[in-house]
C-alpha positions in Angstrom: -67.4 224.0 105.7 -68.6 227.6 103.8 -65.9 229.5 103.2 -67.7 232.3 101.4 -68.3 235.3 103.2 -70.8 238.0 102.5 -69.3 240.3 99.7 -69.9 243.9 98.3 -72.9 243.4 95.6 -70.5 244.6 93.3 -72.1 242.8 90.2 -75.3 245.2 90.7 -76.5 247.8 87.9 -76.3 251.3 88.8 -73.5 254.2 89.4 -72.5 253.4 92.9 -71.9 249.6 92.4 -69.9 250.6 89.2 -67.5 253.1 91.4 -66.7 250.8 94.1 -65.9 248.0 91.5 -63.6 250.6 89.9 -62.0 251.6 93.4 -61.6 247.8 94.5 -60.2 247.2 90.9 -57.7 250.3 91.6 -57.0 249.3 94.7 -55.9 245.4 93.5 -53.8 247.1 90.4 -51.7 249.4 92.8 -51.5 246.3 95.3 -49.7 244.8 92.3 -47.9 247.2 91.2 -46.5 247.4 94.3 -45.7 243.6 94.5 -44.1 243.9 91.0 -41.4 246.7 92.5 -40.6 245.0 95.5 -42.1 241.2 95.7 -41.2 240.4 99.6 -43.8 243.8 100.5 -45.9 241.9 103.5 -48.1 244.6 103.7 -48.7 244.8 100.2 -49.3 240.9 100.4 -51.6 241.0 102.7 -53.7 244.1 101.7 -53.8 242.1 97.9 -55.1 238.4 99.8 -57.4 240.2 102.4 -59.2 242.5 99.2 -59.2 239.7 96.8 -61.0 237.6 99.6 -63.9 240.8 100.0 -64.2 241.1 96.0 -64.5 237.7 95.4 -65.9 236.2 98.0 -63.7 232.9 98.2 -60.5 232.7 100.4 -59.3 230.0 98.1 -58.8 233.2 95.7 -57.3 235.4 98.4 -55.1 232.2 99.0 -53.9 231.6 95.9 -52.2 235.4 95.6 -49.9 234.7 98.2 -46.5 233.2 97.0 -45.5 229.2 97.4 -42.7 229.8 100.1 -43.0 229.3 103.9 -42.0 232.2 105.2 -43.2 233.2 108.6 -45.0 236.4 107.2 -46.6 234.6 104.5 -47.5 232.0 107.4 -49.0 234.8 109.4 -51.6 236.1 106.1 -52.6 232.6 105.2 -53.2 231.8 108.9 -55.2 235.4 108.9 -57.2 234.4 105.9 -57.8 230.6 106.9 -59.4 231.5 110.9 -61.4 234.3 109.4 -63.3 231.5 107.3 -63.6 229.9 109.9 -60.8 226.9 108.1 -58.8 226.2 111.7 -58.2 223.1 110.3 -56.2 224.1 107.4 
């Protein structure tokens, strides 16, 4: 099954393309930054998975952010991630 999804052109030339890369790549620092001060942040954890999944283009990517354990909030984003590719089998 594709699990890519359609993804910002972000590899283009040009001025716009180079300011949304440099938002998205913003965006992921202060996602981490945030996960570095307090690790169990669910919201933080999900906002990292679900923008790592638009910038790259793989849920495997947006996947492998999340953290090993089982917790049920953890459970919840992966689930998230998994039936928006479409990966109900997972």
């Amino acid at each position: 099954m594709n699990t890519r999804v359609r993804t910002f052109p972000l590899s283009l030339p040009g001025p716009r393309h180079a300011r949304l890369r440099a938002a998205i790549d913003a965006a992921l620092a202060d996602y981490r930054a945030a996960l570095a001060r307090k690790p169990g942040y669910v919201e933080a954890l999900s906002g990292l998975a679900q923008l790592t999944w638009v910038a790259t283009g793989e849920v495997d990517a947006a996947l492998a952010v999340l953290p090993g354990q089982a917790s049920p909030p953890v459970a919840m984003i992966r689930a998230k991630l998994l039936t928006g590719a479409g990966r109900l089998a997972d």
